[in-house]
C-alpha atoms as an extended CHARMM CRD file, in Angstrom:
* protein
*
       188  EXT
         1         1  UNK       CA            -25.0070000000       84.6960000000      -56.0500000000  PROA      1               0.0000000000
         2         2  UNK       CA            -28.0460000000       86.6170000000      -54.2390000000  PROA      2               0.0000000000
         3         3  UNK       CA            -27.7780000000       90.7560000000      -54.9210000000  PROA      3               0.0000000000
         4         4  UNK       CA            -27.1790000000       90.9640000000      -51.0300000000  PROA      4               0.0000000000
         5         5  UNK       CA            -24.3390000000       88.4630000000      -51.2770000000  PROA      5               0.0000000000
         6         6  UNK       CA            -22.4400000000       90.2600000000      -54.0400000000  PROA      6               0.0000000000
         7         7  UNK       CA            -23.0740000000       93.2200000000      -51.9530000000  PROA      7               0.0000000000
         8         8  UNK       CA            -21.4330000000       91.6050000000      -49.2880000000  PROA      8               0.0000000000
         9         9  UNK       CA            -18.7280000000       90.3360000000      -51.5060000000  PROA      9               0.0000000000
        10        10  UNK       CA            -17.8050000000       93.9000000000      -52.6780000000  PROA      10              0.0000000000
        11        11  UNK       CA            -18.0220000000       95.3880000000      -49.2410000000  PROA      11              0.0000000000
        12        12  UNK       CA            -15.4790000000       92.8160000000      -47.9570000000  PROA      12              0.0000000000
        13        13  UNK       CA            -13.2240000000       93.4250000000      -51.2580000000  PROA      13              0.0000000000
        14        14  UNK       CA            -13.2610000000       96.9460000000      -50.7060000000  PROA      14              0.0000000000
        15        15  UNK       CA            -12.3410000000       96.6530000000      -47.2410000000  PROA      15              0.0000000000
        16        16  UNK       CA             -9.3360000000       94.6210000000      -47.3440000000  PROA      16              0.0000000000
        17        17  UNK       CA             -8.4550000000       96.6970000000      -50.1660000000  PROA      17              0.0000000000
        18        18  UNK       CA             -8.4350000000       99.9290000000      -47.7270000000  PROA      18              0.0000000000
        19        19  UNK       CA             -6.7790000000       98.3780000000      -45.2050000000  PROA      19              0.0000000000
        20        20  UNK       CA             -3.8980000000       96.7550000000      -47.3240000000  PROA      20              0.0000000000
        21        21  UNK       CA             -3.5200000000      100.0010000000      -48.7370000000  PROA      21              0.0000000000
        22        22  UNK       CA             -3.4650000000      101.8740000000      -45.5410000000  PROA      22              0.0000000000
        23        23  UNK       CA             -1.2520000000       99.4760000000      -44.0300000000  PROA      23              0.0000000000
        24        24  UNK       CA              1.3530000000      100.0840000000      -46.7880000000  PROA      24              0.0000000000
        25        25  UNK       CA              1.1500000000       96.4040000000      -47.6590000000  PROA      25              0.0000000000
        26        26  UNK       CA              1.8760000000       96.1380000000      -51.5200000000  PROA      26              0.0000000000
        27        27  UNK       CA             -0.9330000000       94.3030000000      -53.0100000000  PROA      27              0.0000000000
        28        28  UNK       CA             -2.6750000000       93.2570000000      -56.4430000000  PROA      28              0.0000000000
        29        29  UNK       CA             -6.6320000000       92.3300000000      -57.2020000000  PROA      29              0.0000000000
        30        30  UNK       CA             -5.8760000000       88.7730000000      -58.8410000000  PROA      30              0.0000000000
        31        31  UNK       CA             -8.8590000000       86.4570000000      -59.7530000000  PROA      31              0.0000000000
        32        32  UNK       CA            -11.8560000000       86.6640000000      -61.0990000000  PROA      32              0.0000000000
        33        33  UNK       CA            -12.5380000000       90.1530000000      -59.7980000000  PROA      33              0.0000000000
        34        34  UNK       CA             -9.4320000000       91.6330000000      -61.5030000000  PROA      34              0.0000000000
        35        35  UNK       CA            -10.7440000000       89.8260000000      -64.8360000000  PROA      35              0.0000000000
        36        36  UNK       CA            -14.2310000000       91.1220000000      -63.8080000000  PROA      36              0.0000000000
        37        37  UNK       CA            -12.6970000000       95.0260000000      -63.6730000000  PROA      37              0.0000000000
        38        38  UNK       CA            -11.3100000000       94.3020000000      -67.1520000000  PROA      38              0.0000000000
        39        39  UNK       CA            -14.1430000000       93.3450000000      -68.6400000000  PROA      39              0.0000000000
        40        40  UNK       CA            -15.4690000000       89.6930000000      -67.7570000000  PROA      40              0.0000000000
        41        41  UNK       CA            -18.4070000000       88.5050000000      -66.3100000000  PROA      41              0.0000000000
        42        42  UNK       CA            -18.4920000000       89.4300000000      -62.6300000000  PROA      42              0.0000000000
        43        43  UNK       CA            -17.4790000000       85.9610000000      -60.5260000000  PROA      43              0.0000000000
        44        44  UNK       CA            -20.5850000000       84.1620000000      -58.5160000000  PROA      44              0.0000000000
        45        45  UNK       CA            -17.7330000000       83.5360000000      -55.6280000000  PROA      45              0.0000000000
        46        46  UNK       CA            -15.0950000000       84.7040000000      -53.1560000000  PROA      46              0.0000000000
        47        47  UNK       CA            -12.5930000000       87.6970000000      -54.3440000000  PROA      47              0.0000000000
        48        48  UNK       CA             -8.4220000000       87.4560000000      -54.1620000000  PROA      48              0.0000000000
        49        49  UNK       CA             -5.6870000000       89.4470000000      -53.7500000000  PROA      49              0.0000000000
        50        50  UNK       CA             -1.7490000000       88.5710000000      -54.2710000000  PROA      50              0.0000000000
        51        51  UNK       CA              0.8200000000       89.8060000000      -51.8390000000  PROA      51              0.0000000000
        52        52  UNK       CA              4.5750000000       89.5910000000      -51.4380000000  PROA      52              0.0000000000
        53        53  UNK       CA              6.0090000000       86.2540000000      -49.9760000000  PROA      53              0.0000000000
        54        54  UNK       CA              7.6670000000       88.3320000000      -47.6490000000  PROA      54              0.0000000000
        55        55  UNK       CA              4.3050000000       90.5860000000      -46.6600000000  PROA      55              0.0000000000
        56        56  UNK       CA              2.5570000000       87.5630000000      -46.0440000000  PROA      56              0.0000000000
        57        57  UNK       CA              2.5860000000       88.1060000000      -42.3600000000  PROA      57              0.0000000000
        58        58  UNK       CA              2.3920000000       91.8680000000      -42.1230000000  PROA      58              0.0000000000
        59        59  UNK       CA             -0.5930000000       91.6860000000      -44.2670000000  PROA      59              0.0000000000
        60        60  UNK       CA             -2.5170000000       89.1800000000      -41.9370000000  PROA      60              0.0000000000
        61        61  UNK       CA             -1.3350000000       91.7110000000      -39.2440000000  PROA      61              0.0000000000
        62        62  UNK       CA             -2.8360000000       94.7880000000      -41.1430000000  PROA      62              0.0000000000
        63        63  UNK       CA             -6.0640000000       92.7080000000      -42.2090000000  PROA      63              0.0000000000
        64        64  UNK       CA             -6.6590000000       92.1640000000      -38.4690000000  PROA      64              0.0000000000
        65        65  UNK       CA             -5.2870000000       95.8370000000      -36.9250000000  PROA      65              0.0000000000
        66        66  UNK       CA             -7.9490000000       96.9000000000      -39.9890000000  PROA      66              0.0000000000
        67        67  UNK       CA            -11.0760000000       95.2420000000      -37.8240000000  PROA      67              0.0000000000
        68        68  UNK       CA            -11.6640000000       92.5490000000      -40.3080000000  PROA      68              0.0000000000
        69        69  UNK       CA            -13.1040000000       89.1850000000      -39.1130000000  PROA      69              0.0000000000
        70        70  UNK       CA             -9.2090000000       87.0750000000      -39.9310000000  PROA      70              0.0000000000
        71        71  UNK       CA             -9.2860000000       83.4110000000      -40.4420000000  PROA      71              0.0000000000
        72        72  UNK       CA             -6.1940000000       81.0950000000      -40.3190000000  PROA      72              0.0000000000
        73        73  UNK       CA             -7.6630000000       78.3090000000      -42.2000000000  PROA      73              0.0000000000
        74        74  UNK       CA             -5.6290000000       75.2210000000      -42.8370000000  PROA      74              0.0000000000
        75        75  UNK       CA             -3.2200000000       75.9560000000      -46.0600000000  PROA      75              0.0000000000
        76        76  UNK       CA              0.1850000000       77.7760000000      -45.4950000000  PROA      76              0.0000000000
        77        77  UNK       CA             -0.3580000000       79.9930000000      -48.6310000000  PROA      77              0.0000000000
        78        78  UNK       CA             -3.3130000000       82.0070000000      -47.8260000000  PROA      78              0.0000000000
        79        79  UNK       CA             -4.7970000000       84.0800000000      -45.1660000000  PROA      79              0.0000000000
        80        80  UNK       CA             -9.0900000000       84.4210000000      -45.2980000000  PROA      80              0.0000000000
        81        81  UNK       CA            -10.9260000000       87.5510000000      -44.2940000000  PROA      81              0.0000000000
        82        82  UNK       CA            -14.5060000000       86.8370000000      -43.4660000000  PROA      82              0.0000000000
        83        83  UNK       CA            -17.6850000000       89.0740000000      -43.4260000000  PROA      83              0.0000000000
        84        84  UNK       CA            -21.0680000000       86.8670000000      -42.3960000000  PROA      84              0.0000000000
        85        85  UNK       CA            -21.2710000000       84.0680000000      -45.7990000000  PROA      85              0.0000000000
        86        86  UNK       CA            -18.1920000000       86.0310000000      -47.9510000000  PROA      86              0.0000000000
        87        87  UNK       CA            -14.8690000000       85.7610000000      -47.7400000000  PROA      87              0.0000000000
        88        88  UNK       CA            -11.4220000000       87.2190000000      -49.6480000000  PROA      88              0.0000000000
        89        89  UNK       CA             -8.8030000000       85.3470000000      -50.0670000000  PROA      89              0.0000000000
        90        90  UNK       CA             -5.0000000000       86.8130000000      -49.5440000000  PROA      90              0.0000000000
        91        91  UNK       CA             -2.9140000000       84.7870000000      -51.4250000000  PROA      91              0.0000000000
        92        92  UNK       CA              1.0740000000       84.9310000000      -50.5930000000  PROA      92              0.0000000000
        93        93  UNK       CA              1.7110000000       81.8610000000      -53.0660000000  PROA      93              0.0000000000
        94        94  UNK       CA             -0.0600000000       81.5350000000      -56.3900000000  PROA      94              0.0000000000
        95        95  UNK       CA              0.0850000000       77.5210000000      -58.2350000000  PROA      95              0.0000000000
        96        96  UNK       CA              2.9610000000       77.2520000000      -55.5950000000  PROA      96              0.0000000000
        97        97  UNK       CA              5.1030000000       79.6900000000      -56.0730000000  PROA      97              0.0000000000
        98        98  UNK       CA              5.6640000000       82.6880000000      -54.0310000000  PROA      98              0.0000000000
        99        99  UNK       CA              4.1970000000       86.0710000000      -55.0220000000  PROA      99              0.0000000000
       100       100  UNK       CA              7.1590000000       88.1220000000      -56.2590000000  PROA      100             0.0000000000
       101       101  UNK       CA              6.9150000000       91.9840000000      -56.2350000000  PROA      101             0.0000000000
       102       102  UNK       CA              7.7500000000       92.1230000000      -59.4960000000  PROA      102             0.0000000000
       103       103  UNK       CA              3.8900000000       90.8090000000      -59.6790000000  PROA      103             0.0000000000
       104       104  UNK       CA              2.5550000000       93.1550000000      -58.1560000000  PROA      104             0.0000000000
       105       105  UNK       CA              4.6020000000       95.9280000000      -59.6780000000  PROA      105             0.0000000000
       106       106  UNK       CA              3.3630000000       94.9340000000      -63.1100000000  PROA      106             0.0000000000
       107       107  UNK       CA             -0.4590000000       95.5970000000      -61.4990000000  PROA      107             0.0000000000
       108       108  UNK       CA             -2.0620000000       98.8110000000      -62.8490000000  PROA      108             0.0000000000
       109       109  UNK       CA             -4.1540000000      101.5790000000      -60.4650000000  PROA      109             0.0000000000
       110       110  UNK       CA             -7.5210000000      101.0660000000      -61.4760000000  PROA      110             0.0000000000
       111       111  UNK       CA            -11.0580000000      101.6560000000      -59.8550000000  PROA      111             0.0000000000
       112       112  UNK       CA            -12.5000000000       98.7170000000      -58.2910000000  PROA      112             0.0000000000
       113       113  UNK       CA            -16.5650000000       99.5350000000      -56.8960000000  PROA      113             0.0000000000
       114       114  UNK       CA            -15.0660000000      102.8720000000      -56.2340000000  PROA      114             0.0000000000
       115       115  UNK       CA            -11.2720000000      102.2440000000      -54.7380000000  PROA      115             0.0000000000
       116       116  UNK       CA             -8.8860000000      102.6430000000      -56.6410000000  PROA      116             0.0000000000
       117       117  UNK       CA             -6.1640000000       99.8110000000      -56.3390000000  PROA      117             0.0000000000
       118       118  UNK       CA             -3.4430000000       97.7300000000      -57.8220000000  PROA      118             0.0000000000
       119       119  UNK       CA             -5.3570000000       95.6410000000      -60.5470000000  PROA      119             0.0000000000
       120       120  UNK       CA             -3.2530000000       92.2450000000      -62.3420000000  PROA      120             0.0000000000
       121       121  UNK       CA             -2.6010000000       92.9300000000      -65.8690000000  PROA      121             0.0000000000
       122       122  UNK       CA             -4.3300000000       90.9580000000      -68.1000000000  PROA      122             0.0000000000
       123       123  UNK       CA             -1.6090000000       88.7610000000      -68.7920000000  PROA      123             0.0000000000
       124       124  UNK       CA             -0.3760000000       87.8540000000      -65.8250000000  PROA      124             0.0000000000
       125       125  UNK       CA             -4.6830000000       86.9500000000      -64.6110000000  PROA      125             0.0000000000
       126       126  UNK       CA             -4.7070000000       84.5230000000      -67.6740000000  PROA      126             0.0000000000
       127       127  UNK       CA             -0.9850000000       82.8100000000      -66.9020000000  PROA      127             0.0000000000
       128       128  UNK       CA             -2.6360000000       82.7450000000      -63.0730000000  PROA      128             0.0000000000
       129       129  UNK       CA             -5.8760000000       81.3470000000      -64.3020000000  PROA      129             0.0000000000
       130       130  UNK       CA             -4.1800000000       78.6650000000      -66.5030000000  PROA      130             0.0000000000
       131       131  UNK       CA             -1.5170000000       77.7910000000      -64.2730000000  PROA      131             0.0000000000
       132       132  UNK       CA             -3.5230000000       76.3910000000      -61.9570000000  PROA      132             0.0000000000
       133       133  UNK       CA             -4.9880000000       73.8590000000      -64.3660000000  PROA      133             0.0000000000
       134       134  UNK       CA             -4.0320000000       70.4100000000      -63.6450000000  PROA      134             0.0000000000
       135       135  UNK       CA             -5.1090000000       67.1320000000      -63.4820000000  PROA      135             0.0000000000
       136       136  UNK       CA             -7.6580000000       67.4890000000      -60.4060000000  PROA      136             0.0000000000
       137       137  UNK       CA             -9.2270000000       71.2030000000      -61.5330000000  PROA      137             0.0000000000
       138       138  UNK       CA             -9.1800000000       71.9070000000      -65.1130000000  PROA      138             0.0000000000
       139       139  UNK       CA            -12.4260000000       73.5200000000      -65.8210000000  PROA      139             0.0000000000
       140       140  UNK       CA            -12.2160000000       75.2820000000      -68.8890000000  PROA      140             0.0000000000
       141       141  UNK       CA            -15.9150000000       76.8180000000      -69.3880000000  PROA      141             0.0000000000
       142       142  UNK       CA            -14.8900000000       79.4940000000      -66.0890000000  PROA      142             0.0000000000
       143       143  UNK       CA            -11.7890000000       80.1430000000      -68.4590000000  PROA      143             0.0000000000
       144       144  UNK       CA            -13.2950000000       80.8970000000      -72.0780000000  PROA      144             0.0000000000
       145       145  UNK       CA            -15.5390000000       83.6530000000      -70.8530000000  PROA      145             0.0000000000
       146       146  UNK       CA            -12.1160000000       85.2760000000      -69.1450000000  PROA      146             0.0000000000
       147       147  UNK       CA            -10.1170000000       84.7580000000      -72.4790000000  PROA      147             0.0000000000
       148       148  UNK       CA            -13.0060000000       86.0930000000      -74.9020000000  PROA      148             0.0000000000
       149       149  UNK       CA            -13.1660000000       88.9160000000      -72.6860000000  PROA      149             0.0000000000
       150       150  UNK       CA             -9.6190000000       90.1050000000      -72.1830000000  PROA      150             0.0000000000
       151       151  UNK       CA             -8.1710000000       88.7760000000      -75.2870000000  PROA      151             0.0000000000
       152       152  UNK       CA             -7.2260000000       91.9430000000      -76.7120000000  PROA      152             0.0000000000
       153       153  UNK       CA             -5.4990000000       93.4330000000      -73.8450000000  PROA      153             0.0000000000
       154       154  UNK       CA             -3.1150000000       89.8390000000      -73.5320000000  PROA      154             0.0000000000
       155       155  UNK       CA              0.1680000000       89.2590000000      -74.1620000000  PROA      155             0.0000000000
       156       156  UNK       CA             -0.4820000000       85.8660000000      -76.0010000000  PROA      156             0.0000000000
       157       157  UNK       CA              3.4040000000       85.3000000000      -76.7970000000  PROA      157             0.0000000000
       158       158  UNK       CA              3.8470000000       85.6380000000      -73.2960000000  PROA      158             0.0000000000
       159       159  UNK       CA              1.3330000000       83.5930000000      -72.4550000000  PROA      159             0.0000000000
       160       160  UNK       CA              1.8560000000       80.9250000000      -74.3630000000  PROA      160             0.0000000000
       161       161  UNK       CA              5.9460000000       81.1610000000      -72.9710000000  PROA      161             0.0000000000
       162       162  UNK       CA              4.6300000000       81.5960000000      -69.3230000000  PROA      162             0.0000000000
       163       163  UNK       CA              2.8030000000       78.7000000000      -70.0310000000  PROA      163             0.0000000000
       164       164  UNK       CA              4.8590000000       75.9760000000      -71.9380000000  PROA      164             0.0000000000
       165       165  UNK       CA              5.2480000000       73.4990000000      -69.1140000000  PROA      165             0.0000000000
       166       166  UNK       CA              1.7150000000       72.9430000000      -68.1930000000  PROA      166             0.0000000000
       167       167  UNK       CA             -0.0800000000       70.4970000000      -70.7630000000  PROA      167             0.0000000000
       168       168  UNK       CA             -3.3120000000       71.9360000000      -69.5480000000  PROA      168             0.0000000000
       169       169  UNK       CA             -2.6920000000       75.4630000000      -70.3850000000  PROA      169             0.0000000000
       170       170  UNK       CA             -0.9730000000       74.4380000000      -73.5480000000  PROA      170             0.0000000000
       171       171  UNK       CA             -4.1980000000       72.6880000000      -74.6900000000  PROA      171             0.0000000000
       172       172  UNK       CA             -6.5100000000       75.4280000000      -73.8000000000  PROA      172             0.0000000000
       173       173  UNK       CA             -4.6860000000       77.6050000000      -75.8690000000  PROA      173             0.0000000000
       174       174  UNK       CA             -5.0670000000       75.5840000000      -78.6460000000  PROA      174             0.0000000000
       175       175  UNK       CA             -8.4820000000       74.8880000000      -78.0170000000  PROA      175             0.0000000000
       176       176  UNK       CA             -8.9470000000       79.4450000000      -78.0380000000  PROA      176             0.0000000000
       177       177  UNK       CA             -7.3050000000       78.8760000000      -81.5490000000  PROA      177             0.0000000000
       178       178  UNK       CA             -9.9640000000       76.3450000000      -82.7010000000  PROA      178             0.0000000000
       179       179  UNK       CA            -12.8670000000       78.6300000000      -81.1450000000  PROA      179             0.0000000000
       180       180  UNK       CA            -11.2520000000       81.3960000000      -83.4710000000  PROA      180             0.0000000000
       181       181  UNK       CA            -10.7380000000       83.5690000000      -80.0120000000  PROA      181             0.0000000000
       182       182  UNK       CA             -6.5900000000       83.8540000000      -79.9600000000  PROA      182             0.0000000000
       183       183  UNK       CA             -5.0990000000       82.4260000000      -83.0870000000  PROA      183             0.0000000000
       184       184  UNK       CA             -1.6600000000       80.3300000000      -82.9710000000  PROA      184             0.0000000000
       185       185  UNK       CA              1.3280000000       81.0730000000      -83.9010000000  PROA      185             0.0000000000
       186       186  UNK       CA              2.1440000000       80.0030000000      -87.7280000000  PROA      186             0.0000000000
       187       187  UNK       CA              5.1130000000       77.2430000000      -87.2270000000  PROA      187             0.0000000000
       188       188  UNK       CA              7.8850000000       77.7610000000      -90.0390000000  PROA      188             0.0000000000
């Protein structure tokens, strides 16, 4: 990413940040970004925020009322606000489920490029982040980076719970054991 891109990335995030906020929409920083404010490297890409299932469609409103450049684009799950080559993603379903408040209630009020806003805890941006593993995306190098980074603010239990029914997930976490990064669980 070119300095004037991530400019443009963290003008845009910032933005749709205000306006969520403004609009009363509840709202979370989710992604890379929200792993970035936490500590990991900064992401060379788009930036995403959750909302509610049921905000899904006051939030485009907001987004739009806001100014901001709103595209429909072809998945049901996700609304995309544009600014020249940069884009945000607002996400309404995450690995296909819907966004629960309980979510975004669990997010904590930290600066972001000066705003402060609802940021994912660090659990729940590693369960996100492995969730979405599967047989067509499971790219683990974008992961390790995250999990060196945050691993002392996770809930690994939880993780590892959260986790259970995704083989991909399950294997990365061994594979953070064998790094020395998070350690397993000793089995009785």
């Amino acid at each position: 990413m070119q300095p004037s891109d991530r400019d443009e990335i963290h003008d845009l995030l910032k933005r749709t940040a205000v306006a969520l906020k403004q609009g009363g929409v509840p709202f979370a920083l989710c992604g890379g970004y929200a792993a970035w404010v936490r500590g990991a490297p900064e992401p060379d890409h788009d930036a995403d925020f959750l909302v509610p299932h049921a905000e899904s469609e006051r939030a485009t409103k907001v987004l739009a009322e806001a100014g901001l450049d709103v595209v429909d684009p072809a998945e049901d799950w996700l609304t995309k606000v544009v600014q020249g080559a940069s884009f945000v993603d607002v996400l309404w379903r995450t690995c296909g489920i819907p966004v629960e408040t309980d979510l975004i209630d669990r997010a904590e009020q930290l600066p972001v490029l000066s705003v402060h806003m609802p940021v994912l805890q660090a659990t729940d941006i590693v369960v996100t982040k492995l969730m979405a593993l599967d047989e067509h995306y499971c790219d683990y190098s974008r992961l390790l980076p995250v999990a060196r980074a945050l691993r002392e603010q996770v809930d690994w239990d939880r993780v590892r719970r959260d986790v259970a029914g995704n083989d991909f997930a399950v294997v990365f976490l061994v594979l953070l054991d064998r790094l020395g990064i998070v350690a397993q669980p000793v089995s009785d």
